[in-house]
C-alpha positions, 0 to 999 in steps of 0.5 A: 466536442470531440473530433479525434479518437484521442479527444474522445478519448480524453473526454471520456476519461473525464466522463468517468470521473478522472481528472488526472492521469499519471503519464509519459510520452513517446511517438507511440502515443504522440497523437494522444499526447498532443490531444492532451496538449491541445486541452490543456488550460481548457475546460477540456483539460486533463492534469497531466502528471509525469515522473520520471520513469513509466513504472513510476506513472503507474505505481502512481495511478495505483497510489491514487486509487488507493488514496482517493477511491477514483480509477487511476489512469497511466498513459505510456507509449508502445514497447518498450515504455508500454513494458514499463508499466507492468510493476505498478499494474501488477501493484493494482491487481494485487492490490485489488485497485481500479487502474485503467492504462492507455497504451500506445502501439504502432500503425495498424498496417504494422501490426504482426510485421515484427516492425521496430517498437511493435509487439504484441501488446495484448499478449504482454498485458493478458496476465496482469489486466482483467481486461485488454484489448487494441482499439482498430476502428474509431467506431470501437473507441467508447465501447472499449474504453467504457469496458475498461473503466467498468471492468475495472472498477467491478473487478478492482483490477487493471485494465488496458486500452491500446490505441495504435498510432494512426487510429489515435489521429483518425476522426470520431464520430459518435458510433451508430445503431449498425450491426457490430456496432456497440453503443455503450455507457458512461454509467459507473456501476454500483459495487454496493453489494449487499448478500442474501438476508438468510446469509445475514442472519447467519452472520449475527447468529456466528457473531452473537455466538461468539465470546471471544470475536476478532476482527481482521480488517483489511483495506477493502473496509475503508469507507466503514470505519464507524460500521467496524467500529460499531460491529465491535462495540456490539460483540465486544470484539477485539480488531486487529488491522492488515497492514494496508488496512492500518488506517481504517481503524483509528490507533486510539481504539484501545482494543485495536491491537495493530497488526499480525505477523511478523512485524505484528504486536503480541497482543494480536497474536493473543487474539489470533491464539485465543478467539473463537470466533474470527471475521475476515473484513475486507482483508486476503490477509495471506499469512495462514500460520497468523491464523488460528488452527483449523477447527479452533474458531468460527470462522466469517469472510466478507469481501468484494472480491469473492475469488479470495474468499475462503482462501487462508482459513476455512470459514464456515460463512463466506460473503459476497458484499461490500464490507460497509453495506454488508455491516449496516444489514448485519448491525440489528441484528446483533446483540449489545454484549455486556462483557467487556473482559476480552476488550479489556485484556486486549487493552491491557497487553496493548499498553504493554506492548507499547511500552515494550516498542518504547523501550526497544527504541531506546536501545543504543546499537554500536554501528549507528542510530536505532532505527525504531528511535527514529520512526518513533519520533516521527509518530510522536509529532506526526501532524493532522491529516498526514499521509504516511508511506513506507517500502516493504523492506525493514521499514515495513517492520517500524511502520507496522511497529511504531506508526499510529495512524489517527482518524483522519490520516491515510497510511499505505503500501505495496501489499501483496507486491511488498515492492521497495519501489512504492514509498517515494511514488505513494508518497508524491501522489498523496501531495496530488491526492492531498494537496492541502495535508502533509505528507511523510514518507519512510524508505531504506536507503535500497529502495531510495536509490531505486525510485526515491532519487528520481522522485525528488525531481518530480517533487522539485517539479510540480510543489508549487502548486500544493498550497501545502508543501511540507513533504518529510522523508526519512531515508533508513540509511544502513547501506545494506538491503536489511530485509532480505538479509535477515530473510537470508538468515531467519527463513533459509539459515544462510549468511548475509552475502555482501556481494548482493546485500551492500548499498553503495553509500552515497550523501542522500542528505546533500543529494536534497540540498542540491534540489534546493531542499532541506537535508538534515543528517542524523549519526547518533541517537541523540540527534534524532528528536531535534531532527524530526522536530526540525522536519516538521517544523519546516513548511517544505519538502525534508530529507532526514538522512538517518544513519541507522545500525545495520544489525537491529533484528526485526524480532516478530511478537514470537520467535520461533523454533525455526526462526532461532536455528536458522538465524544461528544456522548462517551466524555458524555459516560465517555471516560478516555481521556475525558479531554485530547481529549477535550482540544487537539482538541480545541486547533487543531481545532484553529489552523485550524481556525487561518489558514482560517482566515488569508487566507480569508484576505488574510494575510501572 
């Protein structure tokens, strides 16, 4: 049916699976928009999604990716909307996600001529994109798009296709068996990759040696969460989730320990420290001091993308294999372990440390709501099948802290990136992803008035076609860039500086009712559960404007020598929070010293 390059283009898009592209127009990629146009409301037709900005479109096709398993497809126009785009690419190549962009570009005869809007696109994209190149005759048109769909599915990585102006309207036909000519196929490729039986056997060998085994169970595991599961069941393993991959292992797991790190539980930290044996499973987790000392454990990885292997600890076994296919070779071979003592520790400091997050959310700050009060009662009541979001700055820290994710909810972020842009366009694609399911989504006030406002409009946009329409978002509002000024104090000793560190305060609550949304407004502590209750009782989209204290510290499961010094280091410095930071931390750090007294003797 094709009779353009972008009707084929379009087609072929479809061939591969994608039935919705994230984009925004521009006379660089007009003849394509209007192919699309021209196919919508037939069985040709491609949704087409379009935010509010570019980098939006292509933190969203990342998102979808991630959320659906799918390549995700953005479309923009040549520079500088092409330009837009390189954040949420770079989003899919650090985060290892499918993302195929079509990118516009003046006529070819302009090409090199230093003409308005021309530039030069392949050199623009080369870093970001594991495959880039111009389509210049119609001839070129399947083969370049099908390598950029393989490419990226095999290397879980970004891949661009250009499509200059004219060649965009230029007729299609179907490519001949000529000399240069490339006749190439629609076939996606199979990524099951299992490793050599020999390697196997020296995985359950590894395993079945092991006392005290760790897993650490990243995002590259979705799909095999009973696989994991069953691997631990077998070995008797405690499992610790990165924080992308949070979701793949269900919260009620009792020997799931959470995360690690910084905004990590203590019990992960425990296995960390005392294992001896530890699994890398779909995870370039890159924290290497949250790994245990070389030469302490035995150490696995098995991963999809072998570049990253071996990267962060020396491991003695490093697998080339998808994490599900690789477990399913791996399971008979195991032993059924008998000894559930190290489980059963982990449980135990887990319940702990639970009651440890619980009291640290009923600390009262003098400067406004205590923040973890907040995503706490979001998780007590957060429905069936939700999607939860979060950005990279604090709220990163009550995410990997609070949330609980269940079977059958989906949890993300920007990674590797740790953007504040993601959590407003992860949390909208979820409601394309989702239709049906609810959608939470969890933002600094820093971040919200980066991406977060615009996205409201795309939501006002497109709802009505949801059949579930309940969207909540929790806007941390403390008028402050938290994150980075406790990175200022904790990593380099400096004070905060308001020069760079103030948000301008601003109504977020009333902003949503001036989209015809529910806005709810919290100032103390005592508002925030019948806020949250408010929330999701509503059908529709929720803006809770929290007003939290600027001071609460993001205090990690241990506070280091050098974490301390450095914090009192920009404290002496003549940090504008001085006293507020001073008497909030004592007053989390007693909570958290309540909480291990009472479980060393062993009191309710």
């Amino acid at each position: 049916m094709s009779t353009t390059v972008s009707d084929f283009v379009i087609d072929r898009i479809k061939a591969w699976g994608v039935s919705r592209v994230f984009g925004y127009p521009g006379d660089g990629i007009g003849a394509f928009d209007g192919a699309l146009g021209k196919a919508d409301g037939s069985e040709r037709e491609l949704e087409y999604v379009r935010p509010t900005h570019e980098e939006i479109a292509a933190l969203m096709a990342t998102a979808h990716a991630k959320f659906t398993g799918e390549v995700g497809v953005c479309v923009a126009t040549s520079s500088p909307g092409a330009f837009h785009l390189l954040n949420g690419l770079y989003d899919a190549q650090m985060d290892n996600q499918p993302v195929v962009a079509i990118v516009g570009q003046q006529g070819l005869a302009s090409i090199g001529t230093f003409t308005q809007q021309e530039s030069n696109l392949e050199r623009v994209f080369a870093d970001v994109a594991c495959y880039v190149e111009t389509v210049a005759t119609p001839d070129a048109v399947q083969v370049v798009v099908d390598t950029a769909f393989r490419t990226a599915m095999l290397r879980k990585q970004p891949a661009v296709v250009v499509l200059p102006h004219d060649v965009q309207a230029m007729a299609y036909e179907a490519p001949a068996a000529e000399h240069w000519v490339s006749r190439s196929s629609d076939a996606a490729p199979s990524t099951r990759i299992v490793p050599p039986q020999d390697e196997i056997a020296r995985f359950a060998e590894i395993l079945n040696a092991g006392e005290r085994v760790s897993l650490i169970v990243g995002a590259g595991a979705r799909g095999a969460t009973d696989l994991v599961l069953a691997v631990a069941e077998k070995t008797g393993a405690g499992i610790i989730t990165a924080l992308r991959g949070k979701d793949v292992v269900p919260s009620d797991v009792p020997y799931h320990t959470q995360q690690v790190g910084l905004l990590g539980s203590r019990p992960s930290l425990t296995q960390v420290k005392e294992c001896d044996t530890i699994v890398l499973l779909g995870s370039n987790y890159p924290y290497g001091e949250y790994l245990p000392a070389s030469g302490q454990a035995r150490g696995v990885q098995v991963d999809i993308k072998p570049e990253q292997m071996g990267l962060r600890y020396p491991t003695e076994l490093n697998l080339w294999g998808d994490v599900g296919a690789t477990l399913e070779a791996v399971l008979p071979l195991l032993r059924d372990k008998q000894d559930t003592a190290w489980q059963d520790k982990l449980a135990d400091q887990m319940r702990e440390w639970e009651a440890e997050m619980d009291r640290q959310a009923e600390v009262a700050y003098d400067d406004g709501v205590n923040p973890r009060r907040v995503i706490r009662a979001v998780n007590q009541r957060l429905p069936e099948g939700v999607t939860v979001t979060c950005d990279a700055g604090t709220t990163a820290d009550w995410y990997g802290h609070h949330i609980r994710l269940r079977r059958g909810m989906h949890g993300d972020m920007s990674g590797r990136l740790a953007t504040m842009l993601a959590a407003m366009p992860y949390a909208v694609t979820a409601k394309f992803a989702f239709p049906d399911a609810p959608a939470v989504c969890t933002i600094g006030d820093g971040a919200f008035q980066m991406l977060g406002m615009n996205e409201l409009i795309t939501v006002k946009k497109y709802m009505a076609q949801w059949p579930n329409q309940q969207l909540v978002i929790v806007v941390m509002h403390n008028d402050d860039l938290g994150q980075v000024s406790w990175e200022m104090r904790t990593e380099d000793g400096n004070p905060m500086w308001s020069g760079s560190q103030d948000v301008e305060t601003m109504d977020y609550a009333g902003y949503a009712e001036l989209l015809g949304f529910t806005g709810i407004a919290v100032h103390r502590d005592d508002e925030v559960e019948a806020a949250v209750e408010r929330a999701f009782a509503n059908p529709g989209v929720t803006l809770i404007d929290a007003y939290v204290s600027r001071n609460v510290p993001p205090l990690p499961p241990h506070i280091t020598a050098e974490y301390a010094v450095n914090t009192a280091k920009s404290l002496l410095k003549g940090d504008p929070a001085e006293l507020g930071v001073i008497k909030d931390s004592a007053k989390a750090m007693a909570a958290e010293a309540v909480e291990r007294v009472k479980g060393a003797l062993g009191r309710d």
